[in-house]
C-alpha positions in Angstrom: -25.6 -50.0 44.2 -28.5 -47.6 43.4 -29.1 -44.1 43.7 -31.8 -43.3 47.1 -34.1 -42.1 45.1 -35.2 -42.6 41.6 -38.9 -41.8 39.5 -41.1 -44.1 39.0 -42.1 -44.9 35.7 -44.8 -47.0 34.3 -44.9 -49.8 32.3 -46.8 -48.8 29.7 -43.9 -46.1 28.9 -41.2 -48.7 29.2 -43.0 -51.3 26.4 -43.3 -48.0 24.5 -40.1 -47.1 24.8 -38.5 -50.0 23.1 -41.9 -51.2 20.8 -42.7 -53.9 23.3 -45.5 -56.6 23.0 -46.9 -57.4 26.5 -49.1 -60.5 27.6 -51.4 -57.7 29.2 -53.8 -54.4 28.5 -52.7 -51.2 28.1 -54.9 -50.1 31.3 -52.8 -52.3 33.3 -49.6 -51.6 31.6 -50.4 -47.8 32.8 -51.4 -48.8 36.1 -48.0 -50.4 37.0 -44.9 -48.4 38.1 -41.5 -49.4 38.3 -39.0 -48.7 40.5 -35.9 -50.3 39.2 -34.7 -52.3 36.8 -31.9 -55.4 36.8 -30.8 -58.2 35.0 -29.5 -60.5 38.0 -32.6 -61.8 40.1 -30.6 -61.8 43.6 -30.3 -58.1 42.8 -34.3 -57.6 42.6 -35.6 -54.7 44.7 -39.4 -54.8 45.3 -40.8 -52.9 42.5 -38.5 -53.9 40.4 -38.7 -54.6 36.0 -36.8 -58.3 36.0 -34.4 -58.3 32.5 -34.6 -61.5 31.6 -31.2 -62.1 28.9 -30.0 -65.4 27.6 -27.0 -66.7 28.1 -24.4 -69.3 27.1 -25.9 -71.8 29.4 -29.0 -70.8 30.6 -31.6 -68.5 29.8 -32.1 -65.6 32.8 -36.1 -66.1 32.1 -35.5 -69.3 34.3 -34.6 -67.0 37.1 -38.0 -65.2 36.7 -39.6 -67.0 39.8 -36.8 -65.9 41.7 -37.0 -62.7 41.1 -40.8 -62.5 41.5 -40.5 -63.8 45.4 -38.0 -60.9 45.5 -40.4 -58.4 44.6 -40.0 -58.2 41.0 -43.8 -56.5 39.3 -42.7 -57.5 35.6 -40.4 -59.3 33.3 -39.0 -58.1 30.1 -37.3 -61.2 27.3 -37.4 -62.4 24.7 -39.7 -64.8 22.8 -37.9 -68.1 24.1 -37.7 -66.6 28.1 -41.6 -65.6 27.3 -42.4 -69.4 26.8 -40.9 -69.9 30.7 -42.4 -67.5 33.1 -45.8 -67.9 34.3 -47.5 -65.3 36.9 -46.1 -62.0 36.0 -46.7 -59.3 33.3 -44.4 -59.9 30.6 -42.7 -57.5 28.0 -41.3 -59.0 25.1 -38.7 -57.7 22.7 -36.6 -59.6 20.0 -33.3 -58.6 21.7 -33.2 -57.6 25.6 -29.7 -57.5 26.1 -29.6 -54.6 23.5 -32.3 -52.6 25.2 -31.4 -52.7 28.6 -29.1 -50.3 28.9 -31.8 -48.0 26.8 -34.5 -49.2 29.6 -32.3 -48.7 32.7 -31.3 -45.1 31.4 -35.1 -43.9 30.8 -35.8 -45.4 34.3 -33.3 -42.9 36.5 -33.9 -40.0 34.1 -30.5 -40.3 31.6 -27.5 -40.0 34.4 -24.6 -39.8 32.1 -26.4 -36.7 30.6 -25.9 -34.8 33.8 -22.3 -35.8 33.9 -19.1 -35.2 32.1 -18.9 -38.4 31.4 -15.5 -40.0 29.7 -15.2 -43.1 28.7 -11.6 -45.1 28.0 -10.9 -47.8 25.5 -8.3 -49.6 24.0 -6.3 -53.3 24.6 -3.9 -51.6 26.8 -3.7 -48.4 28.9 -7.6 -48.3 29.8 -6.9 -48.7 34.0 -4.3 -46.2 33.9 -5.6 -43.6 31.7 -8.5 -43.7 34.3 -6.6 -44.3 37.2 -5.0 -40.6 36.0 -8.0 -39.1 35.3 -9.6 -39.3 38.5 -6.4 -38.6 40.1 -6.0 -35.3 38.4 -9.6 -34.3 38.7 -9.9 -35.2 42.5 -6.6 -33.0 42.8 -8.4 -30.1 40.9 -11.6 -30.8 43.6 -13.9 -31.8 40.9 -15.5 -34.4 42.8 -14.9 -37.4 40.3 -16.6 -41.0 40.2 -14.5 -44.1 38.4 -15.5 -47.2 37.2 -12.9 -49.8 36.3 -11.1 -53.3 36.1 -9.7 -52.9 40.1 -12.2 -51.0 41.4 -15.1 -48.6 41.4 -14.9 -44.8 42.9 -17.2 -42.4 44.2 -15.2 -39.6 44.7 -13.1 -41.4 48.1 -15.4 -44.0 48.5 -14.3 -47.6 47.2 -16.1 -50.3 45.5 -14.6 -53.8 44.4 -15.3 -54.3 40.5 -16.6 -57.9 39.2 -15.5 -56.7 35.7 -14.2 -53.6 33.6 -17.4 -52.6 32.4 -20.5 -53.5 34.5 -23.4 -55.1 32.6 -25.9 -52.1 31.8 -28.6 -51.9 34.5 -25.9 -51.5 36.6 -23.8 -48.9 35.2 -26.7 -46.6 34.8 -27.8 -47.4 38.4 -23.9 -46.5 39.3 -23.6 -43.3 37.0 -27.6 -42.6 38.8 -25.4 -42.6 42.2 -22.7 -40.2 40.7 -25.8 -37.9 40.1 -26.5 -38.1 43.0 -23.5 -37.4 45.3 -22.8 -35.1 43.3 -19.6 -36.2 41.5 -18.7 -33.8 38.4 -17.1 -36.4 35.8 -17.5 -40.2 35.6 -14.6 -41.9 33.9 -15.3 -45.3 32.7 -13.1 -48.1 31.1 -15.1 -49.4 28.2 -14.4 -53.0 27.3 -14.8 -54.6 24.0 -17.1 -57.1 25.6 -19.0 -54.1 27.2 -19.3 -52.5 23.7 -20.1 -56.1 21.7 -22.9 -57.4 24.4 -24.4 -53.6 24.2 -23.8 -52.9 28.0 -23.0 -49.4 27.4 -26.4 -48.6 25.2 -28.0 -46.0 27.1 -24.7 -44.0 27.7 -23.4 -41.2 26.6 -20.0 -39.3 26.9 -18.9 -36.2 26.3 -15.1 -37.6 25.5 -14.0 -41.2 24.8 -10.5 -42.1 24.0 -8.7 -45.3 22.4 -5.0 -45.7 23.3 -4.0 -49.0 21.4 -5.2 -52.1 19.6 -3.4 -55.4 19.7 -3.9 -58.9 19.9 -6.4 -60.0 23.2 -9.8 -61.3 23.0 -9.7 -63.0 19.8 -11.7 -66.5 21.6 -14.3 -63.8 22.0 -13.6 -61.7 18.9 -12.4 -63.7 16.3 -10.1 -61.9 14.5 -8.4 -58.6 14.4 -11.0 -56.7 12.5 -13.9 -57.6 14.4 -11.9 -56.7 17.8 -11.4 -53.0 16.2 -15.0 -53.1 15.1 -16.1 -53.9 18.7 -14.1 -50.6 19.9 -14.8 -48.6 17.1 -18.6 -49.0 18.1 -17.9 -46.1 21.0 -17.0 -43.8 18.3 -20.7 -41.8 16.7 -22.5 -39.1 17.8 -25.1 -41.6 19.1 -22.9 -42.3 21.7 -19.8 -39.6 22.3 -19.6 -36.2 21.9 -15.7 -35.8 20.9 -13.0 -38.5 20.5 -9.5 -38.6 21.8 -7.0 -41.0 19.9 -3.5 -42.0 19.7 -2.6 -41.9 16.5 0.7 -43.2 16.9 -1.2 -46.6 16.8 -2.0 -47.9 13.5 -5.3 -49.1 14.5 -6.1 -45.4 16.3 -4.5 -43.7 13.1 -7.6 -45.2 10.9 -10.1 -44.8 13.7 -9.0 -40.7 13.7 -9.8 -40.8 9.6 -13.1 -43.0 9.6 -14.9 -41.6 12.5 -17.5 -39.1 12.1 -16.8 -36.9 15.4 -14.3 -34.2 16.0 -10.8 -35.9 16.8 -8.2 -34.7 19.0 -5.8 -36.2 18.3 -2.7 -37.6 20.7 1.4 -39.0 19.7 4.5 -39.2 21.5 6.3 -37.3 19.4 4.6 -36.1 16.4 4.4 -32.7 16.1 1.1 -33.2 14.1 -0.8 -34.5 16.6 -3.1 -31.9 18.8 -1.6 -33.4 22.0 2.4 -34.2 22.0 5.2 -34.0 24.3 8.5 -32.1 22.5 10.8 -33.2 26.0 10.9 -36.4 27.8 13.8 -36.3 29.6 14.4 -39.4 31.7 18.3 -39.0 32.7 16.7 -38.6 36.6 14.6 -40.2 38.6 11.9 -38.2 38.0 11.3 -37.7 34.4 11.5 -34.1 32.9 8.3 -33.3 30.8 6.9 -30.4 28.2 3.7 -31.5 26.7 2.7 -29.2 23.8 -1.6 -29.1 23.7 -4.6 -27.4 22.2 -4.0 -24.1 20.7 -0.3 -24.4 21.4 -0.8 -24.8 25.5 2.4 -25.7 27.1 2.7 -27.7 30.0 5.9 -28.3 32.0 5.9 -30.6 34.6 7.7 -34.2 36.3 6.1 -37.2 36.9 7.8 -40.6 38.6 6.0 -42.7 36.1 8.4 -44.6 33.5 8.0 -46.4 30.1 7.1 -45.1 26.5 3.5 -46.5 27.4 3.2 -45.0 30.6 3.9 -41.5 29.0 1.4 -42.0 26.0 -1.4 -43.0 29.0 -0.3 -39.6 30.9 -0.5 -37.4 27.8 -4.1 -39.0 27.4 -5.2 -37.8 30.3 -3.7 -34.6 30.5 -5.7 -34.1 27.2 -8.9 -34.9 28.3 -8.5 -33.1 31.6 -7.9 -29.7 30.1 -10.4 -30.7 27.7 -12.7 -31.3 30.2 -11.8 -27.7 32.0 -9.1 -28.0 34.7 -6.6 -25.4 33.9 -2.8 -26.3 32.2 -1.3 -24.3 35.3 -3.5 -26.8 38.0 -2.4 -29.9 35.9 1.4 -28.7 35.9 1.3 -28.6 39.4 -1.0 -32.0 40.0 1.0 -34.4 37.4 3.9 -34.8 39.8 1.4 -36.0 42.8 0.1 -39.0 40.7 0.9 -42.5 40.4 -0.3 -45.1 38.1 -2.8 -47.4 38.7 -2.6 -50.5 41.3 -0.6 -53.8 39.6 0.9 -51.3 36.4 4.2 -51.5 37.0 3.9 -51.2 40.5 7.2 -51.4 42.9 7.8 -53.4 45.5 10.9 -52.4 47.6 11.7 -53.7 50.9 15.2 -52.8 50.8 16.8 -55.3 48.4 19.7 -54.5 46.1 18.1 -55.0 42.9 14.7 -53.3 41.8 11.5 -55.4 41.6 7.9 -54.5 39.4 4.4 -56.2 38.9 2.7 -55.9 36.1 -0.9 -56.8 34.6 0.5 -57.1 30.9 -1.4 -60.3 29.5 -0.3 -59.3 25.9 2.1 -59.6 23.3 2.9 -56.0 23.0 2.2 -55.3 26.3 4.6 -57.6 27.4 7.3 -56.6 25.1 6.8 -52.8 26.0 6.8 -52.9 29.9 10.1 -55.3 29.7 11.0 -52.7 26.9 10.6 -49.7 29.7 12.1 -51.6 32.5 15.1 -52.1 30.0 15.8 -48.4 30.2 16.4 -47.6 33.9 18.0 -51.4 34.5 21.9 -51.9 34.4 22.0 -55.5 35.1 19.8 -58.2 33.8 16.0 -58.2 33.3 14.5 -61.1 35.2 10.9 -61.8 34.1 8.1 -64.0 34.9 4.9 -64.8 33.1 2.0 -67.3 32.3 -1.0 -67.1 30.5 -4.5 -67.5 31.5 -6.7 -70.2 30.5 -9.8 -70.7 28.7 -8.7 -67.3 27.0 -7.8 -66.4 23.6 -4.8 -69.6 23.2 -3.2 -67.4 19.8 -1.6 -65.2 21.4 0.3 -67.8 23.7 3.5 -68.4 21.5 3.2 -64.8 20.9 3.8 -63.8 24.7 6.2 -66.5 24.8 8.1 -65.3 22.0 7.8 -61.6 23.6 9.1 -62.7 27.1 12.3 -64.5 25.7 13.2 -61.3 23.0 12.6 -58.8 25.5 13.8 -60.6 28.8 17.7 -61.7 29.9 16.6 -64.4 32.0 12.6 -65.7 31.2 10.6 -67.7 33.3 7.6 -69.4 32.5 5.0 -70.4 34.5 1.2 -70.5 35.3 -1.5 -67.7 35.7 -5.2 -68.6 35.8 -5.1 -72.1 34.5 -8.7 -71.7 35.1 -10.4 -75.1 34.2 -7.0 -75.8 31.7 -3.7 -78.3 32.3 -0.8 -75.6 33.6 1.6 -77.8 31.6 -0.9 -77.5 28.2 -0.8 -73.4 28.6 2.6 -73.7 28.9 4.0 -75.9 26.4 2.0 -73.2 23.6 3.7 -70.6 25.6 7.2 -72.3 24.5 6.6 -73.7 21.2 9.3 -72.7 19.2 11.1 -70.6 21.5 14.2 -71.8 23.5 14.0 -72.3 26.8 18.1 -72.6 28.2 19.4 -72.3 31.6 19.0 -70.2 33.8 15.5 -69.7 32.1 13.5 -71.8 33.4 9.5 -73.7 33.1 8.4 -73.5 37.0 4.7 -74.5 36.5 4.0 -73.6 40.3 4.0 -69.6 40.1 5.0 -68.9 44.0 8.4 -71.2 42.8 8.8 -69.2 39.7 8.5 -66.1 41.4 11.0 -67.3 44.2 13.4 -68.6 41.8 13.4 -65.8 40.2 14.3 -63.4 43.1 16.8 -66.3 44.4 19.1 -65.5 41.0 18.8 -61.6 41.0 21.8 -59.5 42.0 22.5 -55.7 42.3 21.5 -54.2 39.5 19.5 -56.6 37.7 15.2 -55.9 37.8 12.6 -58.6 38.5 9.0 -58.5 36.8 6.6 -60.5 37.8 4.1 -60.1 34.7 0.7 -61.1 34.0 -1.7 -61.1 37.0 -1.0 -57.1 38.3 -3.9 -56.1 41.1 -5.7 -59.9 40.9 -5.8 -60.9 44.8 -6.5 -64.5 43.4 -5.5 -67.6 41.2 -8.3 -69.5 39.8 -7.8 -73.0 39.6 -9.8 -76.3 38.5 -13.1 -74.3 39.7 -11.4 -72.8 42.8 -9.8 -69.3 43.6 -7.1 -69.4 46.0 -5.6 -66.3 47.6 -2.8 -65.2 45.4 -1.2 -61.5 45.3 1.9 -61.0 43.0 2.5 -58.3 44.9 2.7 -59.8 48.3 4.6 -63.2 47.3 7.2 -61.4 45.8 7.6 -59.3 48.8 7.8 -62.7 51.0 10.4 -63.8 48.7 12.5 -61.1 48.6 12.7 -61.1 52.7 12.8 -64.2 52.3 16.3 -63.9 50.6 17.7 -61.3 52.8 
């Protein structure tokens, strides 16, 4: 998506822009304007500047042709993609990936700086802490665009997401459409691929905020300190304005003493932090809050949400909210309205006896802290199911495994995405040294896990189905086949009745 209207801008100040060497003139570099930019050639727009970025497999200067019949006036790549395109002006820079977020921003006149823009990061929490944010904000009628791992927002209008962070022509083409309609904050999630492959250069943000750090990603990554280093990226005046942390996580305790901007900082508990609650009181059914804030606000409201996490993702965005403007009083009154975001711990309930959650946790510690929280309001057993994706980071696969059978009375093990992987080679990391006795179970087919699980519950006892949350698919061998958590564990719960 792009914004209806946008100025055109010549080439000559593009190659300027980033020190560009050009197979043509300056006279014709001035003469041609651009419209738009984009990376993807089936995108192209007449007009438009074609990015041309390699990749793992191929290099996007291949596309060029492509994108010429589309309408595309120029190219810009690197020195390898220069050697492939013949029959268009080319720009050539060392690195275009790390410029294109720079090129797209120039090109519809800096969005982000017209917007209060907030950006989210962290291994867990991101999609709620959003997901709360626009809530809130919407409430409060400050018109408020999202962009996320479910979906993309512009103000009530909905837009599927292909991935957390879009790749940066198009997230300054979506924050150019904000602009536009007139939304008043943009929250983002920012992934550590987004922050690593540069998609958010070009942005800025008046807050970002970093909930947690644990293990994901580290096939991408590496290790541990290179993950934090990918997040820790969003945190300089070249890119953010004011930072929001928990410091109740080790990892956001040394990102609030290293970074260079003004830290607010955020704990459950710890009367130290800027932003902490001093009563959660969870004996009903709604839980009893009083959040203590910036120069000593108070804030005493309810919200349905449960788990430790869940409150650590609401205090975040209570935070940045008042930080951000809306008043205390609004947000006392809005909190109780909200709910978390689609697939995080999300109830389904079609009148069984026993209580039944999704979930989207794909981590050690975010498996062990939503089985943790459904722990708390669950008399009988905890019944949980889980697999873990393939071709993704396979270190943290005995971890999860270890994490389901400490945290869960009954655990089931079973597939996710096997993606291109063996189901039975995902799983058997998943269960090295863990045992594995009756009536836990390995069901490899996840429907079957998920039934078996529902066949053994009983009054009382609490199934979580853990791993996949809002995904509406399961991709396998190549293929996606239609797959909601949500909807086969409703079919096997009426199944059962």
């Amino acid at each position: 998506m792009r914004p209806f209207s946008a100025p055109a801008v010549t080439l000559a100040k593009i190659a300027q822009s980033c020190n560009a060497d050009s197979s043509i003139d300056q006279a014709e570099l001035a003469s041609l304007t651009i419209s738009g930019v984009t990376h993807n050639d089936g995108d192209v727009l007449p007009g438009d500047l074609f990015i041309a970025i390699p990749g793992a497999k191929r290099h996007g200067a291949e596309f060029a042709e492509s994108a010429k019949k589309r309408g595309a006036i120029a190219v810009l790549t690197d020195p390898a993609g220069a050697e492939l395109i013949k029959g268009l002006p080319i720009l050539v820079v060392a690195d275009p990936r790390m410029i294109a977020g720079q090129i797209a921003a120039l090109l519809y006149s800096a969005p982000m700086r017209d917007l209060n823009c907030i950006a989210i990061t962290g291994t867990n929490g991101k999609t709620t802490v959003t997901t709360l944010l626009h809530q809130i904000f919407q409430a409060a009628r400050r018109e408020c665009g999202l962009i996320g791992t479910v979906e993309t927002r512009i103000g009530s209008e909905i837009l599927g997401s292909i991935r957390t962070t879009p790749e940066a022509t198009d997230l300054q083409a979506l924050a150019a459409v904000m602009r536009e309609r007139h939304m008043r904050h943009l929250v983002i999630e920012a992934s550590s691929h987004a922050l690593q492959l540069h998609r958010l250069e070009g942005s800025y943000f008046a807050i970002a905020g970093f909930t947690n750090l644990t293990q994901d990603h580290l096939d991408f990554h590496g290790d541990m300190e290179s993950y934090f280093a990918a997040k820790s990226a969003l945190f300089n005046f070249a890119m953010t304005d004011l930072a929001c942390i928990n410091i109740d996580d080790p990892y956001g305790a040394r990102l609030a003493a290293s970074t260079e901007i003004p830290v607010i900082s955020l704990a459950r508990t710890n009367p130290k932090a800027t932003w902490h609650y001093i009563e959660i009181d969870t004996s009903s059914k709604r839980v009893q809050l009083k959040v203590r804030g910036s120069g000593g606000i108070l804030i005493e409201t309810t919200t349905s949400l449960r788990g430790g996490y869940n409150f650590d993702n609401l205090l975040m965005a209570i935070a940045i909210a008042v930080e951000s403007g809306v008043d205390p009083i609004d947000i006392a009154a809005i909190v109780p309205k909200i709910s978390g975001a689609a697939g995080r711990l999300e109830e389904v309930s079609v009148g069984q006896n026993f209580s039944a959650f999704v979930d989207y946790a794909h981590t050690p510690d975010a498996v062990s802290n939503v089985l943790k929280s459904i722990r708390e309001f669950t008399s009988g057993k905890v019944i949980a199911v889980l697999g873990c994706g393939g071709d993704r980071d396979a270190s943290k696969r005995p971890l999860m495994g270890k994490s389901l059978i400490e945290n869960a009375d009954i655990a089931i093990f079973t597939s996710d995405n096997p993606r291109s992987e063996d189901p039975t080679t995902i799983l058997e990391a998943m269960v090295y040294g863990v045992n594995v006795d009756q009536p836990s179970q390995v069901v490899i087919d996840r429907a079957s896990a998920i039934a078996y699980a529902v066949s053994i519950a009983a009054a009382g006892d609490t199934v979580a189905v853990l791993g996949k949350g809002h995904e509406l698919g399961q991709e396998i061998k190549g293929q996606t086949f239609d797959f909601d958590d949500r909807l086969v564990l409703a079919q096997a719960i009426e199944a059962k009745q």
